[in-house]
C-alpha positions as CSV (number, residue, x, y, z in Angstrom):
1,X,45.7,-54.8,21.0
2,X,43.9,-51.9,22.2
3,X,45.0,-50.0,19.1
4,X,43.0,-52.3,16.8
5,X,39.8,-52.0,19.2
6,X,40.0,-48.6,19.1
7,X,40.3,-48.6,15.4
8,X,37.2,-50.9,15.1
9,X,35.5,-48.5,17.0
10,X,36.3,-45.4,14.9
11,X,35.5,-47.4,12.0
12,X,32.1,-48.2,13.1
13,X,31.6,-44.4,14.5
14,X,32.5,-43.0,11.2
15,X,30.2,-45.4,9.0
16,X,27.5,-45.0,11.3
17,X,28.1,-40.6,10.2
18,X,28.6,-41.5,6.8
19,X,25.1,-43.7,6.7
20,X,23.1,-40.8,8.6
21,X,25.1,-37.8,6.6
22,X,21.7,-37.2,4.7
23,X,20.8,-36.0,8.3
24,X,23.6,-33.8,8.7
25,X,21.7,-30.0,9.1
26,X,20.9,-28.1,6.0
27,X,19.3,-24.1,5.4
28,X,17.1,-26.0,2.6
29,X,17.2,-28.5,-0.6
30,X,20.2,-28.7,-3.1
31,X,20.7,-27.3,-6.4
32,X,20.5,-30.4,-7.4
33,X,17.5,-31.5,-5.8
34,X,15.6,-28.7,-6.6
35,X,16.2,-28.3,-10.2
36,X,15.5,-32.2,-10.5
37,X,11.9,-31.6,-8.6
38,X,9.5,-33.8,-9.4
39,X,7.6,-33.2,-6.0
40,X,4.2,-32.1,-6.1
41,X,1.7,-29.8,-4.0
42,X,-0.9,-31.6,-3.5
43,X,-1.9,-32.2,-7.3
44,X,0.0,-29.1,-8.6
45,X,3.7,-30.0,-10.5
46,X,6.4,-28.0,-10.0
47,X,7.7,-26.6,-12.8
48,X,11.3,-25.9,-13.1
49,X,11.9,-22.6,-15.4
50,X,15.9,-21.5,-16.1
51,X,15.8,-17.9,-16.5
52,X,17.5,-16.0,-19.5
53,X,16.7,-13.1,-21.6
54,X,13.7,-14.6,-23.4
55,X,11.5,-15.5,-20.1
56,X,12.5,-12.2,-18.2
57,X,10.8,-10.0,-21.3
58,X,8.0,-12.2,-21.5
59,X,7.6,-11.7,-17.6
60,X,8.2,-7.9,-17.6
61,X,5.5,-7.6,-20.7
62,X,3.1,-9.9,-17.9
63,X,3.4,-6.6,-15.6
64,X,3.7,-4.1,-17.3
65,X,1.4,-1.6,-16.0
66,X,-0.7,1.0,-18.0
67,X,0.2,4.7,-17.4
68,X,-2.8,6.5,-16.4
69,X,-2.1,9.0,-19.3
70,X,-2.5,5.8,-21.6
71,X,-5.9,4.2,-19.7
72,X,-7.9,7.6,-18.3
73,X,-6.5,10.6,-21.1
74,X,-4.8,13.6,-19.5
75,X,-7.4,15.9,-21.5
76,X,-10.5,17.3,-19.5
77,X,-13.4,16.7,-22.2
78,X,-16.5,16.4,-20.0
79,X,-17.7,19.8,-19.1
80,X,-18.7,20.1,-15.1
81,X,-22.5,19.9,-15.8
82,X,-25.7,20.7,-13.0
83,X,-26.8,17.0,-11.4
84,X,-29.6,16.1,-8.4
85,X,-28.5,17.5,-5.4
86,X,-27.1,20.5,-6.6
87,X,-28.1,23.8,-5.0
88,X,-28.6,26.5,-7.2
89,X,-29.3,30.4,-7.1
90,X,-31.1,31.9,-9.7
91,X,-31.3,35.8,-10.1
92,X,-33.7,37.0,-12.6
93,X,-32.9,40.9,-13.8
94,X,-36.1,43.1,-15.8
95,X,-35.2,46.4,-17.5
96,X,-37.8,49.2,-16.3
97,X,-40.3,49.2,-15.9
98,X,-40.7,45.8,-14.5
99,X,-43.5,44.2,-15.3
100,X,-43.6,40.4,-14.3
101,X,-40.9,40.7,-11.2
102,X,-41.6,44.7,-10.4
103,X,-41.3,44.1,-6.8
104,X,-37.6,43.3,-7.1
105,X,-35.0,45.6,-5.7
106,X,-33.5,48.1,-8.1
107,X,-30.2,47.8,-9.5
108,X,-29.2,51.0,-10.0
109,X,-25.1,50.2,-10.5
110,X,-25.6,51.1,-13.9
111,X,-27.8,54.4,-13.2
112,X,-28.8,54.7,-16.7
113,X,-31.5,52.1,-17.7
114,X,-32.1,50.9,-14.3
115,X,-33.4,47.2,-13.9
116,X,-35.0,45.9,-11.3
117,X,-33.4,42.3,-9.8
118,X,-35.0,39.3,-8.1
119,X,-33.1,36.5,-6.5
120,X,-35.1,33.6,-5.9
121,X,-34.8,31.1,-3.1
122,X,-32.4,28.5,-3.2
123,X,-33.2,25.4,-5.8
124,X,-32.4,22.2,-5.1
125,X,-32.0,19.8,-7.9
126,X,-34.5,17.1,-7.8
127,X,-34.1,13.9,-8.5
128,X,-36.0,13.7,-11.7
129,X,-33.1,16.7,-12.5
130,X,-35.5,19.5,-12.6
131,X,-36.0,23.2,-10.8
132,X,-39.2,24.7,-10.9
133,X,-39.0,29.0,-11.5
134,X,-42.2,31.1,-11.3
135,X,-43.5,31.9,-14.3
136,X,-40.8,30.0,-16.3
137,X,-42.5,26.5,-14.9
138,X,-40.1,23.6,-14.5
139,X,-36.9,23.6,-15.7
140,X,-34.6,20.2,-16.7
141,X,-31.6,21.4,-15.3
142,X,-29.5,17.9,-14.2
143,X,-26.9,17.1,-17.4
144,X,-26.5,20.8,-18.3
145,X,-24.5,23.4,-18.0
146,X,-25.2,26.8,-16.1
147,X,-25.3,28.5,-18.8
148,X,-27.4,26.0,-21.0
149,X,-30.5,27.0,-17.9
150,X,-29.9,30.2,-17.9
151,X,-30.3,30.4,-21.8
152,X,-34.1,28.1,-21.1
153,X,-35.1,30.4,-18.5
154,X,-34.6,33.2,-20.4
155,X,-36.4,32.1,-23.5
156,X,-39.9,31.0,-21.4
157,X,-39.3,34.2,-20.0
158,X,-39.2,36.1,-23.2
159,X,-42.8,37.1,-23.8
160,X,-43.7,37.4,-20.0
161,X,-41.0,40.1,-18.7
162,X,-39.5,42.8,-19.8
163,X,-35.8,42.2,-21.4
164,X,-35.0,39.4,-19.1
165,X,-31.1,38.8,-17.9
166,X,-30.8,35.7,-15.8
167,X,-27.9,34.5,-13.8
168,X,-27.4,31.1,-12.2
169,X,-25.0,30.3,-9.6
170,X,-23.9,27.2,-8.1
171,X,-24.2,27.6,-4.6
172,X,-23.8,24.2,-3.0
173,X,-21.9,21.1,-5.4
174,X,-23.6,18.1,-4.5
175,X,-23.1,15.9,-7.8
176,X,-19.8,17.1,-9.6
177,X,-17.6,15.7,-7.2
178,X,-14.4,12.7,-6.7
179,X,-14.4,10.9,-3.5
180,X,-10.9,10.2,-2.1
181,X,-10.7,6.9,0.7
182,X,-8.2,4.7,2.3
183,X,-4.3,6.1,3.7
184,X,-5.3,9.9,3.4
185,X,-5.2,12.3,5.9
186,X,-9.2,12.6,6.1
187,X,-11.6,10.7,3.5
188,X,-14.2,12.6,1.5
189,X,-16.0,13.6,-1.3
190,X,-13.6,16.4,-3.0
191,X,-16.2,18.8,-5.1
192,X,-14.5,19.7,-8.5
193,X,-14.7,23.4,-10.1
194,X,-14.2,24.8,-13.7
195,X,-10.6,25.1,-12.7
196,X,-10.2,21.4,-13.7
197,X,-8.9,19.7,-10.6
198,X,-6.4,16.8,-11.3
199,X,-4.9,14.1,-8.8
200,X,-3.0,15.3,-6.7
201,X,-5.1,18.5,-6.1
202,X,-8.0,16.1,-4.4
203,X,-5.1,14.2,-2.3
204,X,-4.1,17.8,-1.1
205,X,-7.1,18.1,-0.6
206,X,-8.2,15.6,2.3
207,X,-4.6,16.2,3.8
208,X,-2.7,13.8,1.8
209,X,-1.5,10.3,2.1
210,X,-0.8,9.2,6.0
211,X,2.4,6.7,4.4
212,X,5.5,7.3,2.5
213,X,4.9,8.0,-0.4
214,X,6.6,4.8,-1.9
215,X,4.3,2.4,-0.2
216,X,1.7,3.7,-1.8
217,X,-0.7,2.4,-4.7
218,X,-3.2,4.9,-6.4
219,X,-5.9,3.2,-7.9
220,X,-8.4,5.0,-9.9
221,X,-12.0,3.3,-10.1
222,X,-14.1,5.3,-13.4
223,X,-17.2,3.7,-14.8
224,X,-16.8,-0.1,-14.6
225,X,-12.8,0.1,-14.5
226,X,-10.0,0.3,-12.0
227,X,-6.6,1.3,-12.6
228,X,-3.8,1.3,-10.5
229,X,-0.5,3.3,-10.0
230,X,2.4,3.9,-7.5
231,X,2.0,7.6,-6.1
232,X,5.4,7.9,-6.3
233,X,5.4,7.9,-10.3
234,X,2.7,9.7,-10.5
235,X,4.3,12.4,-8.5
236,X,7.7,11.7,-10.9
237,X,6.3,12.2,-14.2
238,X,3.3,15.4,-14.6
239,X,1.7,13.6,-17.3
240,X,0.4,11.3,-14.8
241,X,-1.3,13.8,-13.0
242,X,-4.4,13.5,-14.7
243,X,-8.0,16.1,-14.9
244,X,-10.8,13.9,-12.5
245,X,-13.9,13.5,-13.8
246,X,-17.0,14.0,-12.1
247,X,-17.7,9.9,-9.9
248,X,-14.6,9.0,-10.1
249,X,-13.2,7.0,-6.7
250,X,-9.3,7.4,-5.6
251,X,-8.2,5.3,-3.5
252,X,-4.4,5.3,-1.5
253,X,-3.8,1.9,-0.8
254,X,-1.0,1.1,1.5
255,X,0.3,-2.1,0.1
256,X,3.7,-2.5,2.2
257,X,4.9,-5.5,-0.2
258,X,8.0,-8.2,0.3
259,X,9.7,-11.3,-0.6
260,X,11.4,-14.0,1.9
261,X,15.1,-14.2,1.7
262,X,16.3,-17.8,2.6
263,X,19.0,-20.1,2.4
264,X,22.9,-18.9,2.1
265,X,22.4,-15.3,1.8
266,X,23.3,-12.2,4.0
267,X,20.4,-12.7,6.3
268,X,17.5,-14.7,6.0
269,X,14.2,-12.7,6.6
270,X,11.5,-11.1,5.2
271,X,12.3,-8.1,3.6
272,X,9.8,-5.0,2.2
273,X,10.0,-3.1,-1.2
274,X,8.6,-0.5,-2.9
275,X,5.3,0.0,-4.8
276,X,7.1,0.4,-7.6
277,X,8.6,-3.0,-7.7
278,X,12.5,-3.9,-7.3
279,X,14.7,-6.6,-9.3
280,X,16.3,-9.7,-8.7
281,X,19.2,-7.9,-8.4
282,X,17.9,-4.8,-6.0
283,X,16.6,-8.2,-4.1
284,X,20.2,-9.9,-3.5
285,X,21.5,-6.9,-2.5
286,X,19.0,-6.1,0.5
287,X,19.2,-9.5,1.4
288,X,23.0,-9.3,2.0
289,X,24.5,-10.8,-1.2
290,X,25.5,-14.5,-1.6
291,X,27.6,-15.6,1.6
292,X,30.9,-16.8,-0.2
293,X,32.2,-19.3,1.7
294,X,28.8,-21.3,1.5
295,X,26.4,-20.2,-1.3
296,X,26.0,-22.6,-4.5
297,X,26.3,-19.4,-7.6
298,X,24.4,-22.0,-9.8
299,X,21.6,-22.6,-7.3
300,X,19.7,-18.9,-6.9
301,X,16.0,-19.8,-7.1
302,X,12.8,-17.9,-6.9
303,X,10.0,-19.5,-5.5
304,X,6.5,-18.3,-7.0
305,X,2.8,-19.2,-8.2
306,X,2.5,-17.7,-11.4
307,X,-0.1,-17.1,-13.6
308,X,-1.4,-19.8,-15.6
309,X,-0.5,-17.9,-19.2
310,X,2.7,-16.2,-17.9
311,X,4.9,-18.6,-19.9
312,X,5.4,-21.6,-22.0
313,X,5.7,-24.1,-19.5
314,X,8.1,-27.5,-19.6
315,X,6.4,-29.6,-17.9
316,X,2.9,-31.0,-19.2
317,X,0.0,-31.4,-18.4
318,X,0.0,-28.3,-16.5
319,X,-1.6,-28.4,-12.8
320,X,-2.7,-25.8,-11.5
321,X,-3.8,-24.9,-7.9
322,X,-7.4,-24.3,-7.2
323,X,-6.6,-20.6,-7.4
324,X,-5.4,-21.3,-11.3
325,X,-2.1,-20.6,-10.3
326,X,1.0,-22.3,-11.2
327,X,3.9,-23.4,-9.1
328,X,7.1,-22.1,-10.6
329,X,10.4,-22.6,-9.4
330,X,12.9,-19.8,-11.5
331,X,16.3,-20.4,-11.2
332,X,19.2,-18.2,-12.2
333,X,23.2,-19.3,-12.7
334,X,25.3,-16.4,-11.2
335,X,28.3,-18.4,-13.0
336,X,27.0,-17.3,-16.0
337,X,28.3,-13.3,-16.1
338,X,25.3,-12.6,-18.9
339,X,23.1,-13.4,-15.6
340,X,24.4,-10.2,-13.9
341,X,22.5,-8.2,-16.6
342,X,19.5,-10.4,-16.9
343,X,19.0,-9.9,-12.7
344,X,18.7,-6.0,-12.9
345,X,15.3,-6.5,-15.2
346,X,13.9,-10.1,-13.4
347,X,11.1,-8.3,-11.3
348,X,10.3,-9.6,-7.8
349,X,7.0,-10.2,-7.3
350,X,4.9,-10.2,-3.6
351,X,5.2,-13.0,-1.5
352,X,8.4,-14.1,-3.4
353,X,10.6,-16.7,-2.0
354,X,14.8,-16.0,-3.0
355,X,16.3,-19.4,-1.6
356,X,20.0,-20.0,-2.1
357,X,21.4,-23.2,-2.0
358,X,24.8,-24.4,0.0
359,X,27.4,-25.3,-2.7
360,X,28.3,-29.2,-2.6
361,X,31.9,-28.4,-0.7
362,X,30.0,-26.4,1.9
363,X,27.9,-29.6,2.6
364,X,31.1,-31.6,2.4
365,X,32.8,-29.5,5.0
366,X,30.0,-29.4,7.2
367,X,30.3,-34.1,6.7
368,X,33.8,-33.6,7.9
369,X,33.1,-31.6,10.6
370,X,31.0,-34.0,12.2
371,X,33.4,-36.8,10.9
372,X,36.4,-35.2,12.5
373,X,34.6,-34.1,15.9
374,X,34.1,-37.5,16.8
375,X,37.4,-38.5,15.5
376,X,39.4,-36.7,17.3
377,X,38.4,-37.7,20.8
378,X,39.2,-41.3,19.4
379,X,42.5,-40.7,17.9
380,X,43.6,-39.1,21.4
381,X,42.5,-41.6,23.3
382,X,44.5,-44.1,21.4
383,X,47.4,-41.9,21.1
384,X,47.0,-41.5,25.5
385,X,46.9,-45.5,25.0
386,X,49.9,-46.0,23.4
């Protein structure tokens, strides 16, 4: 008698589990579920995208970034030319006698042929570009080169002195200069010389960047264009090392990048890269692998938005956030061994979400568990019963 009731009541304890098992605790969806998505964000689809050889190139041709030896040339072709601002010094020689600047002072270094010198005041480019010389009148000195206003002030000076030599020296650079902002040791403007300063000269310059070098993004504004590179290639490879030209803006962005790692996986957190990007693979690994006894090897998934032309999408019409992104679900079978290869080139982009499902018997065992911890109790009772 009491056997049977305590039967009944097992019976109705373990249908009532086995009609709430959908609420049994979970890291996240199913396989299943999420490569059958039809859910939708608000009114953006889903779309479900298996990953194989084809999509990864597409995806590594999407981001591959320009060197800047291909984008800004690694040849200095723009000579360092005078601009408004500049200070300049300009010394005016006369072979005896003088005749225009006779109250000069001598320069007898040569003792033979003596010539009297006169170094005039300090010029300051204007802003219309121009210097103004005593008996030479004003000179157009911003776009040219020392030696282009030397050769004009010696040629108004022709008929007026006597065998004029002029010298002009830069004394103070006000226009031929880079400026140099963001995770450096002391932002500035970084004056550049005939020497041809390149990169990393105007980092050293302002004391460097204040990061590791790996988390940090170089981006080179010239003109009306920006281009951007991680500081640690260009410290890898010379070539990218590049001359500056005069206006051009550096910046050292510290951009301290990462993806989410969630689901049956070694730990689930947020985890940072490099600048220089990782794979799918390098991504598994800092996140502590697959967990064995509970990870699904057909249910890796990366959770991204995605540019709108970054593929050939499945599902149509495509929706798009208000951003004009795409919300992409990638997945990857790890019981397919080609997918070992295909991982070390998948690149992980920011904000990246790696889920791993729970395999089916993982969600089975944890049903039995909760099956078998209220069964017990019951079976011992009825066994104490008896």
């Amino acid at each position: 008698m009491y056997f049977y009731f305590w039967f009944s009541q097992l019976l109705v304890v373990c249908a009532i589990v086995m009609s709430g098992c959908v609420h049994i605790p979970t890291s996240g969806p199913s396989a299943l579920k999420v490569t059958n998505t039809r859910t939708h964000l608000g009114t953006n689809a889903v779309q479900v995208v298996n990953v194989d050889d084809q999509v990864t190139r597409q995806l590594l041709a999407l981001r591959k970034q320009r060197l800047f030896s291909e984008t800004l040339g690694n040849d200095v072709t723009e000579p360092l030319n005078v601009g408004s601002g500049d200070v300049l010094e300009v010394s005016i020689w006369e072979a005896v006698p003088a005749t225009l600047f006779g109250n000069g002072m001598p320069d007898l270094r040569g003792m033979v042929g003596a010539s009297h010198a006169t170094v005039f005041s300090e010029q300051v480019v204007s802003h219309s570009g121009t210097i103004n010389i005593p008996f030479a009148g004003s000179i157009i000195a911003s776009n040219r080169s020392l030696e282009q206003i030397e050769q004009e002030i010696t040629q108004r000076l022709q008929d007026k002195a006597n065998q004029p030599q002029v010298l002009v020296k830069m004394i103070r650079n006000a226009s031929t200069n880079v400026t140099v902002i963001g995770e450096v040791g002391s932002s500035g403007r970084v004056p550049l010389t005939p020497h041809g300063e390149r990169l990393l000269d105007a980092l050293a310059a302002v004391g460097g960047v204040r990061q590791t070098v790996n988390k940090i993004t170089i981006q080179v504004t010239r003109g009306g264009n920006v281009y951007s590179m991680p500081l640690d290639r260009v410290i890898r490879d010379p070539n990218q090392n590049i001359p500056l030209l005069a206006g051009d803006v550096i910046t050292a962005l510290f951009q301290p990048l990462s993806f989410t790692a969630l689901g049956a996986t070694g730990k689930n957190e947020e985890v940072n890269f490099e600048a220089q990007g990782i794979t799918l693979a390098q991504a598994l690994a800092r996140a502590g692998g697959l967990v064995d006894f509970r990870a699904n090897a057909q249910g890796v998934f990366i959770f991204r938005l995605e540019q709108k032309s970054a593929l050939a999408w499945p599902n149509q019409p495509i929706l798009v956030t208000p951003e004009g992104q795409v919300p992409v679900v990638y997945r990857v079978d790890l019981n397919n061994p080609s997918s070992f290869f295909i991982m070390q080139s998948f690149p992980i982009q920011n904000r990246d979400v790696v889920y791993v499902a729970n395999s089916p018997m993982a969600e089975l065992q944890k049903f039995l568990n909760v099956v078998f911890s209220v069964a017990y109790p019951v079976l011992n009772t009825i066994q104490v019963t008896k």
